[in-house]
DOLUM-726596 format. One record per residue: residue in one letter; x, y, z of N, C-alpha, C, O in turn. Coordinates in pm, whole numbers, plus 50000, padded with zeros to 5 digits. Layout:
<nodes>
AXYZXYZXYZXYZ
...
</nodes>
This chain:
<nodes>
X793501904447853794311896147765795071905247669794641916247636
X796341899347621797391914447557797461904047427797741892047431
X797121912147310797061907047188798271907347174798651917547232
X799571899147108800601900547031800491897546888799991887046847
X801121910446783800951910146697802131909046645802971917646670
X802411899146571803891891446489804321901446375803761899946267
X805491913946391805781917946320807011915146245807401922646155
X807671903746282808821900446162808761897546035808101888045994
X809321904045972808891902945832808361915045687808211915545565
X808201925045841807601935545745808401943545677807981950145582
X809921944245727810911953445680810821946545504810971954645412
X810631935045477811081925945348810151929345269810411930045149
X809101931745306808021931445243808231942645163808481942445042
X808061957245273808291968545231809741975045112809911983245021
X810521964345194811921971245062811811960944934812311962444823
X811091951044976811211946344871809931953044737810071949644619
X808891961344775807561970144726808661983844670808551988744557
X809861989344792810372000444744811271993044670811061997944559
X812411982144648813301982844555812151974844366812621971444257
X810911975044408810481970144336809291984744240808751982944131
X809221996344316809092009944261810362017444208810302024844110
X811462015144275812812022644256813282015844095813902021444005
X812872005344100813571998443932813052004843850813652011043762
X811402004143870810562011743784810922024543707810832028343590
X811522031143867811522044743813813202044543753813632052743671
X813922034343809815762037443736815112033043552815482040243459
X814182021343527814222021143407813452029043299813702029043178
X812372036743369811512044843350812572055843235812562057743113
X813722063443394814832071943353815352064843252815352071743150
X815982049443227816522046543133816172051142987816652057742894
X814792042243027813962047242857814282064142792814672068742684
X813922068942907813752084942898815072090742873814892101642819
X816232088542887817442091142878817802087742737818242096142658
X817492069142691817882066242613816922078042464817502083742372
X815792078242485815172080242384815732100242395815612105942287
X816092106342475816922120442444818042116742389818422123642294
X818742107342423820162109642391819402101742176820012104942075
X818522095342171818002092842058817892108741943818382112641837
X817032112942036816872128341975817562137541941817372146841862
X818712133942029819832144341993820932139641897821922146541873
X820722127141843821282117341737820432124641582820952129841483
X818782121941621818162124441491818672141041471819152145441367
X818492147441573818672168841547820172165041510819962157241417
X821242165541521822042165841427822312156341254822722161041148
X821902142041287821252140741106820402149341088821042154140995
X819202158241095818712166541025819412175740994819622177040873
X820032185441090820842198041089822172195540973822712204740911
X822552180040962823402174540837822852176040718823442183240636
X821872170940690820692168040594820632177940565821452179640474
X819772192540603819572201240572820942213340504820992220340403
X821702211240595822692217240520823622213340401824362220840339
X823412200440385824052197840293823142197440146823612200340036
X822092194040167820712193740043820802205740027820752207439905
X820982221840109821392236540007822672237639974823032245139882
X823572229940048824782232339962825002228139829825322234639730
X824732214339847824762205639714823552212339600823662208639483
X822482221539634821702225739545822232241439468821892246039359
X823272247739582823812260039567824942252139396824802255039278
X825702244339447826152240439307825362234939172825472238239054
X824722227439223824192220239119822512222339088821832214139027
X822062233139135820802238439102819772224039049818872226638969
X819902212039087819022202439098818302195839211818892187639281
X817032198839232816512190339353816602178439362816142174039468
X817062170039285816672156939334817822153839396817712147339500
X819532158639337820452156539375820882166439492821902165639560
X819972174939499820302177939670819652168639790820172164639894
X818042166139727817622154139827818602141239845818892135939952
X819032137539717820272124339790821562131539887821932127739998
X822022141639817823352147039927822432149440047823162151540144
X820872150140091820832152440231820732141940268821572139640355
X820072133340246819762119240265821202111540311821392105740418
X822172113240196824042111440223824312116340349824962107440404
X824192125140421824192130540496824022127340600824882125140685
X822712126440612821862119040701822312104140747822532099840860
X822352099340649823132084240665824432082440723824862074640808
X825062093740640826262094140726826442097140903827442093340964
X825632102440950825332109041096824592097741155824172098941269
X824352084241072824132067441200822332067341121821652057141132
X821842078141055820182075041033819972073840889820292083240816
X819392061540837819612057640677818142060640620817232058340699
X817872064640519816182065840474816132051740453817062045240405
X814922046640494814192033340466815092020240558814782008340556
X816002024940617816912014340675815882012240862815642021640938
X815582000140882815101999640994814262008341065814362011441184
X812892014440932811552018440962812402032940985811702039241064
X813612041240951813832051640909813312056940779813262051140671
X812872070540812812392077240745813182096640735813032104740826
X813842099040624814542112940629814262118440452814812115040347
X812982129640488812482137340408813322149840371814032153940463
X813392158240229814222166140249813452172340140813582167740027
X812382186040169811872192940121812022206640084812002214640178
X812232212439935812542224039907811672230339793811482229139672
X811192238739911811402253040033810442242740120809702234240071
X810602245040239810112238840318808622237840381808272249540378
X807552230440436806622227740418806092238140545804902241140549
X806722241540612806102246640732807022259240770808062262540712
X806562264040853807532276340925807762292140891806762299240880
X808252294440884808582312440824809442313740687809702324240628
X809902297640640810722303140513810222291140424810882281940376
X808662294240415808162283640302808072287140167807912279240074
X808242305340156809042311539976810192311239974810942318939913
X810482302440039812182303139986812352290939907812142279039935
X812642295039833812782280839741814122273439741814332262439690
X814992281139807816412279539805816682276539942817622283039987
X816172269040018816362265740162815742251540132815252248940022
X815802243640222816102229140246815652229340358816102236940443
X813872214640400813812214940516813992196440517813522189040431
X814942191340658814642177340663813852173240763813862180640860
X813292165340769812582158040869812692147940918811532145140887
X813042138740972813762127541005812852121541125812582128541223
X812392108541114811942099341201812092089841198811832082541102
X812732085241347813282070941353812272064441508811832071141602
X812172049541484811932039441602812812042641680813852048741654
X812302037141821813722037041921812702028042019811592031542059
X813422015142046812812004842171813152009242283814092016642312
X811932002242380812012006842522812291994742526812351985242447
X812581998242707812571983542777811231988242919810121983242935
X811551993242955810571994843079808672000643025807651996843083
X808702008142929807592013142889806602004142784805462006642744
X807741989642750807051979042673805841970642711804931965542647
X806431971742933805231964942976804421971642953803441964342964
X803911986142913802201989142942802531990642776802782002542759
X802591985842690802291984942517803161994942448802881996742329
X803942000242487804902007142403806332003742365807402009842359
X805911991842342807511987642235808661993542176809801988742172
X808152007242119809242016042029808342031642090807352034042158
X809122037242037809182050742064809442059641871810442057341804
X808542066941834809172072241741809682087141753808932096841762
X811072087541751811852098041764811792111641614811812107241499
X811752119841626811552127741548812662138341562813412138441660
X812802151341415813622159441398813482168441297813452162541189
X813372182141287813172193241173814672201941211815292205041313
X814802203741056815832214441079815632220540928815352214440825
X815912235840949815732244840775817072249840796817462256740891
X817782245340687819132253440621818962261140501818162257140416
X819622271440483819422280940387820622290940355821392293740447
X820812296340232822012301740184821492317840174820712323440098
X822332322540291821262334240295822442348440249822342359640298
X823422344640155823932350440141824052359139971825042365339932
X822522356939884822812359039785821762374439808821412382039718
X821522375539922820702384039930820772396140011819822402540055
X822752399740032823442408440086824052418740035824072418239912
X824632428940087825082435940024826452431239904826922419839896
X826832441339832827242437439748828812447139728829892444139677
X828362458339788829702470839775829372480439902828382487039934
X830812477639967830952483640093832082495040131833212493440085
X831932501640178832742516240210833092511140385832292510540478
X834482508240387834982502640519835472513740626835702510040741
X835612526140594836122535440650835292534340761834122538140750
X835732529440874835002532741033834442549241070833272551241103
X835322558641059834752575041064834992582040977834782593841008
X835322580740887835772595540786834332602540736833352595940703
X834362614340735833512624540674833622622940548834642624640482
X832152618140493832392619040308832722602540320832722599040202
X832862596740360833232584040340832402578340250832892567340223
X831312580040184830742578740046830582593239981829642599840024
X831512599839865831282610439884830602608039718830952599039642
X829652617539692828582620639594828692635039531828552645339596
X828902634539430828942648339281828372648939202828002638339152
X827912662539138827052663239008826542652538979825972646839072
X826542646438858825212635938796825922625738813826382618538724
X826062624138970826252604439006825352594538937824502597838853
X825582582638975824352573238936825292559538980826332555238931
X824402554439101825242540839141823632531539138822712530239218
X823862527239020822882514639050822992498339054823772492038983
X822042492039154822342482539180820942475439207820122484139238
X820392462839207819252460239231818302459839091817482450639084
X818362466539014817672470238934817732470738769818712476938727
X817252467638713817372463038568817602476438451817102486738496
X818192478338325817462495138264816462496438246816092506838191
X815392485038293813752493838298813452498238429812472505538446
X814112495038514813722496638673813102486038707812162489138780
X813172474438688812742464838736813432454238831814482451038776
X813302447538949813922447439051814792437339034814242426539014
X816202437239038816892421739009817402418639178817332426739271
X817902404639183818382399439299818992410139399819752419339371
X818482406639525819132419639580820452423039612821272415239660
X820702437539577822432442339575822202455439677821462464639641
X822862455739803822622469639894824232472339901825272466739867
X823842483739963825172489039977825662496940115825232508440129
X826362492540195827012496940307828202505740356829342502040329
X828072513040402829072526240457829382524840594828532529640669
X830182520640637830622519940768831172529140850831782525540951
X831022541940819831492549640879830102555440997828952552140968
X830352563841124830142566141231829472582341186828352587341194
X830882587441136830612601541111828992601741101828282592241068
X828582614041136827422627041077827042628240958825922630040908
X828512626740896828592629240762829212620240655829842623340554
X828922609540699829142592440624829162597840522830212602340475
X827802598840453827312600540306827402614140259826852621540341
X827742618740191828022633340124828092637840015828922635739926
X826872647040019825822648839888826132662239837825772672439895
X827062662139683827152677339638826552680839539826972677639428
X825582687239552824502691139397823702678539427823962669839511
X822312679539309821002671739389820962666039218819892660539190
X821632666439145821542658239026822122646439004822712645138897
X822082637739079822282625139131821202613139137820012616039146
X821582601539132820512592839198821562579239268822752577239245
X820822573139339821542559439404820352549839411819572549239507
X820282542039297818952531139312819782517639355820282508139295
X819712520139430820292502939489819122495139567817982499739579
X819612480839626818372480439704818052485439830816952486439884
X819512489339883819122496640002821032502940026822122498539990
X820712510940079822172519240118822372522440264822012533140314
X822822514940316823022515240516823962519040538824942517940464
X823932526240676825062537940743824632533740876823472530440902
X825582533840958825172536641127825612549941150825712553741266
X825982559541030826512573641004825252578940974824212572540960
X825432592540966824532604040903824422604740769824692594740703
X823972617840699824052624640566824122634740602823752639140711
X824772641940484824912654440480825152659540295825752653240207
X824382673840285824122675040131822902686740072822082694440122
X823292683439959822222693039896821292684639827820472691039762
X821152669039820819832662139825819442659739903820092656540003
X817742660339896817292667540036816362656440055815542657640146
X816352642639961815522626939930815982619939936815872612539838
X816912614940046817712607940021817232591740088817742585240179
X815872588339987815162578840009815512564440018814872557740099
X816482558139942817392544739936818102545540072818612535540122
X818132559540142819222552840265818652550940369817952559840415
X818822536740446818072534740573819072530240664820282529240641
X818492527640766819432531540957820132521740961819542513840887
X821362514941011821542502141049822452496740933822172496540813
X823482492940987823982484140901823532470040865823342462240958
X823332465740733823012455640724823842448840650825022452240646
X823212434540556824072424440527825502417640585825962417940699
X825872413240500827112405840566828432412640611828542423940562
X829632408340704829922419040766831162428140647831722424340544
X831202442540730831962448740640833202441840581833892434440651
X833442443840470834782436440425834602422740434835262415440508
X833352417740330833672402040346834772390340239834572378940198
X835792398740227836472391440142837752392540233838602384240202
X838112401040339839062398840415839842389840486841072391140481
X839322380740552839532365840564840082358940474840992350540482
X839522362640390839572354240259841242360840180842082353240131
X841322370640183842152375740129843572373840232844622368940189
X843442377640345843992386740421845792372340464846862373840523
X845372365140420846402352240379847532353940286848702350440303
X846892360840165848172361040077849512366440095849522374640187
X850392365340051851912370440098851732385440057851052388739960
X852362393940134852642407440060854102412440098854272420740187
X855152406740024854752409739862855082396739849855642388339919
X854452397539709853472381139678854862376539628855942382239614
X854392363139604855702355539651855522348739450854782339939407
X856782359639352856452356939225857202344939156858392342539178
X856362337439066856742333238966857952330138848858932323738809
X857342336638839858222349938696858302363938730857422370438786
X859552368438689859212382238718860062390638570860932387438489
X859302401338593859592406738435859922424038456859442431138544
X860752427638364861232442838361860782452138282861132463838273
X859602443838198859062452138079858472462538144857892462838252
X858752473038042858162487738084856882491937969856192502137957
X856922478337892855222481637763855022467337746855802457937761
X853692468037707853552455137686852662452537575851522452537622
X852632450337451851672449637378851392435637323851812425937386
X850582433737189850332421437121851532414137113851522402937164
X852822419137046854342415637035854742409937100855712402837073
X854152410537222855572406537347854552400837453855142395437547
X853112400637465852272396837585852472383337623852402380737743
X852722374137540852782357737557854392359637675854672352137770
X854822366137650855892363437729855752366737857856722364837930
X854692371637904854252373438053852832363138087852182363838191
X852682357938024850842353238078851472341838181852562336038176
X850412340938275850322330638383849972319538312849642319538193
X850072307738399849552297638377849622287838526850032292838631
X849262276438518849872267138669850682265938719850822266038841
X851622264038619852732264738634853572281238700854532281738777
X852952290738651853832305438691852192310938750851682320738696
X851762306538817850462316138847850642327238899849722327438981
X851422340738914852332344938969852992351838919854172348738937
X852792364738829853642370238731854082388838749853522397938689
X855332390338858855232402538885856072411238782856972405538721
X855792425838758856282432638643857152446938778856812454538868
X858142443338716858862455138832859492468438835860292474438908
X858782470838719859232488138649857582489238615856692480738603
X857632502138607855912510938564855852504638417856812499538358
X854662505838372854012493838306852942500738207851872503038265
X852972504538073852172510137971851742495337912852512485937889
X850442495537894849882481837777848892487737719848022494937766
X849082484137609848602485137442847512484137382846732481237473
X847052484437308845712477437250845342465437204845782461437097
X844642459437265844182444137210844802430437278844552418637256
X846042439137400846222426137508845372419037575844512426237627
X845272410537590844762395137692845162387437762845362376037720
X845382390437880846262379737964845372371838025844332375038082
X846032357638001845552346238036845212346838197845852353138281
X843932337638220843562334938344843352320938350843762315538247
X842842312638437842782303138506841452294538477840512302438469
X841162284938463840072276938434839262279838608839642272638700
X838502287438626837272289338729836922275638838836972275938961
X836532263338747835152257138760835992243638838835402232938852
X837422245538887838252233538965838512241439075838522253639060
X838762235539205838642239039311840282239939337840662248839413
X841442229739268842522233539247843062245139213843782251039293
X842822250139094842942261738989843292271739053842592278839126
X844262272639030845262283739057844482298539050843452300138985
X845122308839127844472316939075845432326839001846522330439045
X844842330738880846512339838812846072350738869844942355538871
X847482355838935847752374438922848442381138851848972374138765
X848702391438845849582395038769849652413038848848752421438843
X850942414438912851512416039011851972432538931852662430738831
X851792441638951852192455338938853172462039040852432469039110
X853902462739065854672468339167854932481539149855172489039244
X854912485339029855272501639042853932511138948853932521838888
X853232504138964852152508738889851752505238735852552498638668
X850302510238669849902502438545849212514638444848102519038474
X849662517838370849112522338262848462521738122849242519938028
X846742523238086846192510937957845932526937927845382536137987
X846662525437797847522535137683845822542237640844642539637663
X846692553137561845092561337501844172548837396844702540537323
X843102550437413842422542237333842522528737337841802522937256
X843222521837411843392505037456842242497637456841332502137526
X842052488237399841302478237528841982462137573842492453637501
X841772462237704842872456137735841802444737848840862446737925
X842502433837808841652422437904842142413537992843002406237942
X841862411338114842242401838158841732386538221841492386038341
X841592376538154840462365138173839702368438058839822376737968
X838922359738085837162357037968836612355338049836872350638159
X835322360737982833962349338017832852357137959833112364337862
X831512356738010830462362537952830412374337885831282382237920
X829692378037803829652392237786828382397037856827212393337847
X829122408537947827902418738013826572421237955826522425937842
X825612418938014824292421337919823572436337955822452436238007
X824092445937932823622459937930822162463537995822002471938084
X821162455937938819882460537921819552451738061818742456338141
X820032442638078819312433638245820182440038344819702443838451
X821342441438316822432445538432822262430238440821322425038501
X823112424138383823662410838465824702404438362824902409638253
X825312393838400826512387638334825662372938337825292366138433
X825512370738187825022357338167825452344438213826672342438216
X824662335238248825182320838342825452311138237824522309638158
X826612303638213827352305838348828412310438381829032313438279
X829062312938486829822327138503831622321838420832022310838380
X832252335038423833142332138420833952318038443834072313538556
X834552310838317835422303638375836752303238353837312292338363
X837672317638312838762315038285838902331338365838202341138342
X839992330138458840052340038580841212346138559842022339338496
X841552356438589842732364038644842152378638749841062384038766
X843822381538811843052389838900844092401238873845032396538808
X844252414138898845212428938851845432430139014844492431139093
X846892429739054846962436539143847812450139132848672451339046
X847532459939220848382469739234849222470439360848782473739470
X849892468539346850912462539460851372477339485850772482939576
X852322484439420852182498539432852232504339309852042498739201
X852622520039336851752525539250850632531339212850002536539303
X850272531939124848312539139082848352530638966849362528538897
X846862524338944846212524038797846172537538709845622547538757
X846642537838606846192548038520845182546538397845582537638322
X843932552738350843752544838276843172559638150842082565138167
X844062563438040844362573037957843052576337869842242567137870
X842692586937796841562592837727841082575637616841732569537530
X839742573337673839442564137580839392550537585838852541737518
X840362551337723840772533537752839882526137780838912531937829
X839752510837763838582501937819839432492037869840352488137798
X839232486537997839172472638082838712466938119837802471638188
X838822453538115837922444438106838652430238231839562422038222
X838212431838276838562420438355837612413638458836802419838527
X837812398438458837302385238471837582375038592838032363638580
X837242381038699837932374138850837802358738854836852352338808
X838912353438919839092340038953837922336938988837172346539008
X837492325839003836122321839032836652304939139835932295039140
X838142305839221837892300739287839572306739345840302315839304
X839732295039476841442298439533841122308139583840022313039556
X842062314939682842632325039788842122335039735841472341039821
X842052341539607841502356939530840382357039441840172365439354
X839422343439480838222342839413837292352339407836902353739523
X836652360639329836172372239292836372384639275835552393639254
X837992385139289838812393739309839262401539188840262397239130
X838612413639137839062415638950840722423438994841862419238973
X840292434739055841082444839047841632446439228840882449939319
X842732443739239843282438339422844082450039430844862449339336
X844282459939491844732467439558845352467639717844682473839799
X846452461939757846032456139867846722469439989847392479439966
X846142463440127845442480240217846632484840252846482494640324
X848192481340227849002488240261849672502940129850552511240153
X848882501640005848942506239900847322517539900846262513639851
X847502531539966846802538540020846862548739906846272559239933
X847352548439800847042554539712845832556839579845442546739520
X845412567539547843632565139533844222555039386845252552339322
X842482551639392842672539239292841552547839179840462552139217
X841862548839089841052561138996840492549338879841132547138776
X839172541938913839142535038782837852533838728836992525138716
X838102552238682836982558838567837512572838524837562581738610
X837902575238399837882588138374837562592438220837772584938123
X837032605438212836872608938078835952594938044835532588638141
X835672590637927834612582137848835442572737844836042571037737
X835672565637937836352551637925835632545938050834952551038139
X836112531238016834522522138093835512508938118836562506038062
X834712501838229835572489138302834102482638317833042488138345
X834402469138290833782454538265834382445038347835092436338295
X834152445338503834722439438623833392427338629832222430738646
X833862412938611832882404338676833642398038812834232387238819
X833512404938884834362403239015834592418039103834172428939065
X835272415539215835172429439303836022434939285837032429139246
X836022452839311837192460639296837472463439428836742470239499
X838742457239469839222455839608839982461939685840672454739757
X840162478339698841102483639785840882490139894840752502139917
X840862477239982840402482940097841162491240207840922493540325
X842292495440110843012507840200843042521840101843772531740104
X842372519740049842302529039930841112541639891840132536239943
X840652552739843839842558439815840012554339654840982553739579
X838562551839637838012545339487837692557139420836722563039467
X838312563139308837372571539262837062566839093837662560439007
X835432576139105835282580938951834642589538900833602594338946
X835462594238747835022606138793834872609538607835332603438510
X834022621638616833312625638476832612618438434832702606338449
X831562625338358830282618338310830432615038111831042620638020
X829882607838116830252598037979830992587037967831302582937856
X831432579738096832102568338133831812562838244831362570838325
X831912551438283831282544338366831932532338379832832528138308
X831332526038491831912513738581830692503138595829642504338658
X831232490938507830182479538566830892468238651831932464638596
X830672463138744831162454938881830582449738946829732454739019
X830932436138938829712426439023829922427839265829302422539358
X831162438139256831282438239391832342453139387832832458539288
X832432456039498833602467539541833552469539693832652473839765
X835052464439724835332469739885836412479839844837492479739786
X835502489639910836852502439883836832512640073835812514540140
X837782515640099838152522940244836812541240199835782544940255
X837372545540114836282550840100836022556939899836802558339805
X834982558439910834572555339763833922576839706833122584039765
X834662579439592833972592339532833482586939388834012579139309
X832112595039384831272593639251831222606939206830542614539274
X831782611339108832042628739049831372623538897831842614538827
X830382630138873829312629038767829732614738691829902615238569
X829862604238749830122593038637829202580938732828872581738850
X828972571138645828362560838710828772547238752829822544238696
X828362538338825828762526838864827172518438852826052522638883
X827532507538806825972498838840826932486538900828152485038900
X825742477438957826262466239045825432456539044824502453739119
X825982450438927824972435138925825302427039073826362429539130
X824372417439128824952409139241826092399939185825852393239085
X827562399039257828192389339207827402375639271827382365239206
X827002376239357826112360739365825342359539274825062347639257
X824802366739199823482359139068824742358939020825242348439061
X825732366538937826482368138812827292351638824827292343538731
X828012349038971828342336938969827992325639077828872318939131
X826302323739111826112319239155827062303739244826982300639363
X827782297939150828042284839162829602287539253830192278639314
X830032301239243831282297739233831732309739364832812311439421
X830212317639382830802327639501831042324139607830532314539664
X832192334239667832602331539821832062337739967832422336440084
X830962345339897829902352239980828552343940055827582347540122
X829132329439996827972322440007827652317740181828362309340236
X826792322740234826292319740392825402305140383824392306240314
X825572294840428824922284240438824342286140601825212288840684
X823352285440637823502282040819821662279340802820742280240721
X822032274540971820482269940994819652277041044819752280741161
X819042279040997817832287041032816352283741122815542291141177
X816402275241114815442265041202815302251341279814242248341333
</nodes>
């Protein structure tokens, strides 16, 4: 007897078992898709969050009002704190990770619900999506004065009783860090004549050699570091040359008598002088209110060069007075700016002279005291004999050799980009222009770090 066994029917059965696994798994993917493309919603509100809670703290040195700008942030990028079982934390220095002494970094955390549909049948309704990100301003802790010369020999060159300090207080005690960079290649980057010298900075980097008759030359280590050479170039490298003036003036002196008739303002921010240029004792040319993001920046434009007469002292801007004994410029910084350019020409500055000048603290030449700009390759001499400069801002000629020179006068400067730089028995110290103007520098690195 032949059994027949009734197989119609089985194809239905079976596709209907596979299109009834295949949903599973298309909604399975759904969930799983939906809840990444979730995640990659929350990692950028954090990466918002976080960067904006150190920015907003870089100005306004208040935590609570950086936690709302991250939170702002956050909200703005689709994820609200407390809005629909959202949750976006914004902790400073952050609770976990490798930069929990930093007090100046920002960590957010962000967790949000997210519904399923396929993973609801076995009890999982929502999904909670999560997100960390650490932002941090890692730029107050870079170099501060850089020697741009790619190869020259001597490209930091060193004499009798140098003294470049930076980092460090007049007790020797350690302030915010200020290093210093030489970009040159040469053997003989750094170049050491006579051993009666010192360089206390926080650190002095070469991808160059030394060469010399100090034979300790312990501050200098391998590698270039901090931020890159010439970081005001960008920044600078915009302005017109030749600058596009105002006013322009023929005076060949300039003293108390006659100074009002050159000062900048908003109106003339912009004031070039077009014959060689003697000024007097007790001038002040006006600068610019700092602390507006409008605010002009005043220059005041040298074209054939500048001379501050025997015994002068001569100013340009306000703001703090230098505090000797900390090495630093009291907070808060400068807010009334101007900047000296030497368009051509040389600075001269005669037996006795003092200058004083007060960099913009915002606009195209923000930190900018003394601008030299790189097609003006003539040395920029600004130290001689017992006369002294009070720069809260950088001395900028980066086509230029910086010198100074003789001992009993000296240079204080919150920055210097110079092509290459000589120290002949006189000194330089270097407060950080990021402490000096925290709020207002253009050195400032925001990025994420985690």
């Amino acid at each position: 007897m032949r059994i027949v066994h009734e197989e119609s029917g089985q194809m239905v059965v079976i596709s209907a078992l596979s299109m009834t696994l295949l949903m599973g798994f298309m909604a399975l993917a759904l969930d799983v898709s939906l809840l990444f493309r979730a995640q990659r919603n929350a990692q950028i509100a954090a990466d918002a969050a976080a960067t904006a809670a150190v920015l907003d703290y870089h100005y306004n040195l208040s935590l609570s009002h950086a936690q709302t700008a991250g939170k702002t942030a956050s909200s703005n990028n689709g994820i609200t704190d407390g809005t629909n079982g959202n949750s976006v934390v914004i902790n400073m220095p952050p609770t976990m990770g490798p930069n929990t002494a930093q007090t100046t970094f920002a960590e957010a955390l962000i967790s949000q619900p997210n519904p399923t549909y396929f993973m609801k049948l076995f009890g999982f309704g929502s999904v909670n999506v999560t997100a960390r990100a650490v932002a941090g301003d890692v730029g107050g802790a870079k170099a501060c004065w850089y020697v741009t010369n790619p190869t020259a020999s001597g490209a930091l060159s060193l004499k009798g009783a140098y003294s470049i300090t930076g980092g460090t207080d007049a007790n020797g005690n350690p302030l915010p860090a200020c290093g210093g960079v030489v970009a040159s290649t040469s053997s003989s980057a750094i170049k050491v004549t006579g051993n009666g010298g010192t360089v206390d900075t926080t650190y002095l980097a070469t991808p160059g050699g030394y060469s010399g008759h100090d034979t300790n030359p312990t501050t200098i280590s391998s590698g270039v570091q901090g931020l890159p050479t010439d970081p005001l170039a960008n920044q600078v490298a915009n302005q017109p040359q030749p600058p596009t003036c105002n006013q322009t003036s023929a005076l060949s002196s300039i003293t108390t008598a006659n100074e009002s008739t050159v000062q900048g303002s908003a109106s003339t921010p912009v004031i070039c002088f077009t014959s060689p240029v003697t000024i007097g004792n007790g001038v002040v040319f006006n600068g610019a209110s700092g602390l507006s993001s409008t605010a002009p920046s005043v220059v005041y434009v040298f074209e054939q060069g500048v001379t501050i007469g025997v015994g002068s002292t001569v100013t340009f801007g306000s703001g703090p007075t230098y505090d000797a004994t900390n090495n630093t410029f009291p907070y808060p910084p400068a807010t009334v700016g101007a900047t000296m350019e030497i368009y051509g020409g040389t600075l001269t500055q005669q037996s006795n002279s003092i200058l004083n000048l007060y960099a913009p603290s915002s606009g195209a030449l923000d930190a900018v005291a003394i601008w030299q700009p790189v097609a003006n390759t003539n040395p920029l001499q600004v130290q001689f004999g017992s006369n002294n400069e009070v720069l809260d801002g950088f001395i900028y000629a980066p086509g230029a050799n910086v010198t100074l020179h003789d001992n009993g006068g000296g240079v204080v400067a919150t920055g210097l980009v110079a092509n290459t730089l000589s120290v002949n028995s006189s000194s330089i110290r270097l407060p950080n222009y990021n402490t000096a103007n925290a709020k207002t520098t253009p050195l400032t690195q925001i990025i994420l770090v985690e």
